[in-house]
Every structure is written in C-alpha cells, then in structure tokens.
N, C-alpha and C positions, 0 to 999 in steps of 0.2 A: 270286064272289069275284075280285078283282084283285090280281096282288101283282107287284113288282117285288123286285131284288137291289139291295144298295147298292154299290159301291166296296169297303167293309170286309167285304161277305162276308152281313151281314146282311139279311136278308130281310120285306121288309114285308106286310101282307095287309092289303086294304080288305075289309070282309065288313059281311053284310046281316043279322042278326037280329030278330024280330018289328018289320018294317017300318021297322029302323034302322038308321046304321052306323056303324059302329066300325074302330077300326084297330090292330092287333097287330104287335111289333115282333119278330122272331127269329134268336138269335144263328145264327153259323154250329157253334154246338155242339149247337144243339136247342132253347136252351132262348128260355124266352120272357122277353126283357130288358124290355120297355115294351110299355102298351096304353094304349087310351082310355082314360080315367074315367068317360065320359058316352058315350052314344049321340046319334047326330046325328038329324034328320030329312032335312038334305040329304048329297049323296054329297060335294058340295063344301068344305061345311065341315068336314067328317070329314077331307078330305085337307091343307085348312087346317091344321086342326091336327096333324095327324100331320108336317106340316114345319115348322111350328112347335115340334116335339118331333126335330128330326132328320134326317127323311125327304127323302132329295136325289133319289131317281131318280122315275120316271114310274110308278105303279100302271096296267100296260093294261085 
C-alpha cells in the first residue's frame, strides 16, 4: 500500500486487492470521505483517477 498526506490534512492510500487497485481517500478525522468505484488493473490508472477525484500529492 502507498499512501501520501494532502496539504488539507487528508490522507490517500493506493492499495492492492485481489490482483487490483484501488484508491481510498481519508479525512484527518478518521473517517473515510472518498474511494474508487472500480478497481484498476494498472497501478497507474488507479492514481489517474484518484487525481482526477482530488489527489495533489505523490502516493510513494
């Protein structure tokens, strides 16, 4: 799993489930504000989207 901090506090996770992935958005209160709808096959279009939905910093 990869995940970076935003600027506003919130935190992103790149993660891998049965050979897919996905991207989850997490407020700085806990709670979980946004995720994928779909699971990717590549890692890259997962992060595609996930800034397409938001995501400014770098998932390492």
């Amino acid at each position: 799993m990869a995940t970076c901090k935003a600027s506003n506090g919130d935190t992103w996770e790149i993660y891998q489930t049965n050979g897919q992935w996905r991207w989850r958005r997490t407020a700085s209160n806990g709670r979980i504000v946004g995720s994928s709808a779909e699971a990717y096959h590549n890692r890259n279009d997962c992060i595609a989207n996930a800034q397409r939905n938001g995501m400014t910093c770098n998932p390492a």
